[in-house]
C-alpha positions as CSV (number, residue, x, y, z in Angstrom):
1,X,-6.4,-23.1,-14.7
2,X,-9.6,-22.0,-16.0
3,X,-10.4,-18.1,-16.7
4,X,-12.4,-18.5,-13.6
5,X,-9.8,-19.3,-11.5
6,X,-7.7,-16.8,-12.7
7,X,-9.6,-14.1,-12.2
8,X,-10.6,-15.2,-8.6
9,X,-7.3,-16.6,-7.4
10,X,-5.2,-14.2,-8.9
11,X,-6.0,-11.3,-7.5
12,X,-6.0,-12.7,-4.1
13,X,-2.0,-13.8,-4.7
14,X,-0.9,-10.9,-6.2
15,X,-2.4,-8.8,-2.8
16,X,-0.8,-11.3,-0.5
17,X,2.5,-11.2,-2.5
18,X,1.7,-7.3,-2.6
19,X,1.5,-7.0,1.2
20,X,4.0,-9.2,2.0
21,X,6.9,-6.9,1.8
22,X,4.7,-4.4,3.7
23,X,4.1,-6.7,6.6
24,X,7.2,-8.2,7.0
25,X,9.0,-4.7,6.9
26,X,6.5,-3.3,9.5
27,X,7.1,-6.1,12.0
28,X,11.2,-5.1,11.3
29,X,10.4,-2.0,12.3
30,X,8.8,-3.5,15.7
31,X,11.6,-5.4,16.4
32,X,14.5,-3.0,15.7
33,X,12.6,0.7,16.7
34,X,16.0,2.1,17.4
35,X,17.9,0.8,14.3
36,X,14.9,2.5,12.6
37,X,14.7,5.9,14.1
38,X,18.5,6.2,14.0
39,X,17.8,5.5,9.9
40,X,15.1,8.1,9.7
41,X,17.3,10.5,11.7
42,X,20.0,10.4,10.2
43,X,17.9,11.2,6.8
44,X,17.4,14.4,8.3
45,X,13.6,13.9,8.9
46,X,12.0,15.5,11.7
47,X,10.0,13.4,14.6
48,X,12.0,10.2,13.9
49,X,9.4,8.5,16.8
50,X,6.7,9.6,15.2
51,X,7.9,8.9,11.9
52,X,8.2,5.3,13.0
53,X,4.7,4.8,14.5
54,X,3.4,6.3,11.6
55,X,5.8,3.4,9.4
56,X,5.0,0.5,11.4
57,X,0.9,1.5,11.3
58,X,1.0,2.3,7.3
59,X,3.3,-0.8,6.9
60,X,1.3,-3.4,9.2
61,X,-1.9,-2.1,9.3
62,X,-2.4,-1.8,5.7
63,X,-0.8,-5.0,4.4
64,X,-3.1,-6.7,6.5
65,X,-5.9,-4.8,5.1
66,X,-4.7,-5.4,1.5
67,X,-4.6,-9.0,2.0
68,X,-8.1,-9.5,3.7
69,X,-9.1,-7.0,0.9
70,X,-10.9,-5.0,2.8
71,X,-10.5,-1.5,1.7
72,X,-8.5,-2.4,-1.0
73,X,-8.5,0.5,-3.8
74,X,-7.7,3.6,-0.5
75,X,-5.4,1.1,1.4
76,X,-3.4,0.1,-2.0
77,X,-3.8,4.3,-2.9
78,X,-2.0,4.8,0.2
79,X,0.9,2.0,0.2
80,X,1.5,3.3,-3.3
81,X,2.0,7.0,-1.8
82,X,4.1,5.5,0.8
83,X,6.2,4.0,-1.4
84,X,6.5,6.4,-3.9
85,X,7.4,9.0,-0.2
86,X,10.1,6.1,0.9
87,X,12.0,5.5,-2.7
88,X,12.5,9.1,-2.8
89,X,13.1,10.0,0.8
90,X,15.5,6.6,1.4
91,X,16.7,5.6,-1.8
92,X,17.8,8.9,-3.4
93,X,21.1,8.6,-3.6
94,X,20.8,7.3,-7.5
95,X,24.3,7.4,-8.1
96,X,24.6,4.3,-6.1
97,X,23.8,0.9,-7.8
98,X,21.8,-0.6,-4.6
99,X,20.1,2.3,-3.9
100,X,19.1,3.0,-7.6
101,X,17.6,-0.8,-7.8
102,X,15.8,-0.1,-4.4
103,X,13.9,3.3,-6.0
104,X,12.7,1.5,-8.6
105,X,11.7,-1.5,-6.4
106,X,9.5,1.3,-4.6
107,X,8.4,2.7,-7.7
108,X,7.4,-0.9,-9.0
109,X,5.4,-1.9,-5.8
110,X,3.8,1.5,-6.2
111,X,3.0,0.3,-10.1
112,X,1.3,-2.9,-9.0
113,X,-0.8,-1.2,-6.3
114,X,-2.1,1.2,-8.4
115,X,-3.5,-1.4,-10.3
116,X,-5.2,-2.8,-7.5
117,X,-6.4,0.8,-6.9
118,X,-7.9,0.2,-10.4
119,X,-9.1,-3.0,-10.8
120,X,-9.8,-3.7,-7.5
121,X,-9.8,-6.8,-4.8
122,X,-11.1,-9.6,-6.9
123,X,-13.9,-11.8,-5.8
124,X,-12.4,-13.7,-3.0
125,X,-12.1,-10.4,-0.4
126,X,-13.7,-9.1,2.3
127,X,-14.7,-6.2,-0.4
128,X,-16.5,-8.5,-2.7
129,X,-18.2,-9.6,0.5
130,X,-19.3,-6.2,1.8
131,X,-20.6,-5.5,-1.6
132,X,-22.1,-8.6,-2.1
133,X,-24.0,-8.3,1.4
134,X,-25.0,-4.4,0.8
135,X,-26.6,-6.2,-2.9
136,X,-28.8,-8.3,-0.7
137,X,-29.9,-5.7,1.7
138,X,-31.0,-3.2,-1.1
């Protein structure tokens, strides 16, 4: 692989691997609504429904939007935020191995979407062709 490719391909795997978790989780959540709530009652969070709406929507909706790459660096902003919010709302308990692994999980994702806060979408995104298009029309 040339540099070329690298920095086009790249970027576009590591948002689809990014998302991935995101997406997958959020249709989860779809499936099993009540297995959810009960999880985010018994938490002691307030709203539960809402709660899960608000999952499923930050969760679905904005893995899809990381992988088209369309609004990358506030969409990958906001799933780090979310998973920052999860680790420490979910996976407190510290004490406990699984849960420990699962924080840091949360706090990695939220490391590799900062990045793409930083660095951006790459070339092959909807992003690049907004910006592209707005280039042409100035």
């Amino acid at each position: 692989m040339n540099n070329q490719t690298n920095t086009a391909i790249l970027p576009l795997a590591g948002r689809i691997l990014m998302a991935a978790i995101f997406v997958l989780s959020g249709i989860n959540k779809i499936a099993n609504p009540a297995g959810t709530v009960g999880y985010i009652s018994a938490m002691g969070l307030p709203f539960p429904e809402l709660g899960l709406a608000l999952a499923i929507g930050i969760e679905v909706v904005g893995g899809l939007l990381l992988v088209a790459g369309l609004y990358t660096r506030p969409v990958a902003l906001a799933l780090a935020a979310f998973s920052i919010a999860t680790g420490l709302i979910f996976h407190s308990a510290i004490a406990d191995q699984n849960q420990m692994i699962h924080l840091m999980k949360n706090f990695a994702m939220a490391g590799g979407l900062l990045q793409i806060a930083a660095f951006g979408a790459g070339s092959l995104s909807l992003d690049a062709r907004r910006g592209a298009a707005t280039l042409r029309t100035a």
